[in-house]
N, C-alpha and C positions, 0 to 999 in steps of 0.2 A: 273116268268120263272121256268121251270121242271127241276128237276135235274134228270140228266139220270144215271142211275146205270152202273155201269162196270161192273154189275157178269151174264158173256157171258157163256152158255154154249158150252166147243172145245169138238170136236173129237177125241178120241187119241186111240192108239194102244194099248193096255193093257199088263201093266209087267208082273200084278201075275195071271191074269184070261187068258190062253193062251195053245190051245195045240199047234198050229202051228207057229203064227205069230202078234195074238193077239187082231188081224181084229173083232170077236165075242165078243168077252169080250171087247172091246173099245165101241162097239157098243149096247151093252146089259145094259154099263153103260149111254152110252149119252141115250136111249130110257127110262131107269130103268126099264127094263127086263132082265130076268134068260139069260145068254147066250147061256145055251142049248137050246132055241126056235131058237134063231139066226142061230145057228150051222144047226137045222132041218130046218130051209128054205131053207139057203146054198144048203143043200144036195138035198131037194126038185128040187130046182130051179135047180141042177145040174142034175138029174138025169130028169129031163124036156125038156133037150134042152142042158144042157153045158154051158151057159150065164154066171152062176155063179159063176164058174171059173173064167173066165177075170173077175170078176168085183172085185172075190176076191183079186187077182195078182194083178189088178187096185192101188185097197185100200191099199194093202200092200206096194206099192210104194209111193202114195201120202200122209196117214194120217201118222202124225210124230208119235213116239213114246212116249208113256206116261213119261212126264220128274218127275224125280224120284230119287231113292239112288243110 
């Protein structure tokens, strides 16, 4: 029988990599990408169409906050 490992990687909203809400830098670290690529899609994808918006707002509601000090 396998033993299943428990090291999950979560999601989280980031304390210290953060201008606005923490959304890129949560995200730059579950990928391990520079968050400033993140931040440039964001803006890409917003200035595209606007999508990026809600989905930022989205995240910002639903991924918890990185637990912390």
């Amino acid at each position: 029988m396998k033993q299943i490992s428990k090291s999950c990687k979560k999601l989280w909203r980031s304390r210290t990599d953060r201008k606005i809400a923490g959304v890129c830098g949560g995200l730059g670290d579950y990928f391990q990408v520079d968050s400033l690529w993140i931040r440039l899609i964001f803006v890409l994808f917003f200035l595209a169409g606007g999508a990026a918006f809600l989905v930022y707002l989205v995240m910002w509601l639903l991924v918890p906050l990185e637990p912390g000090k």
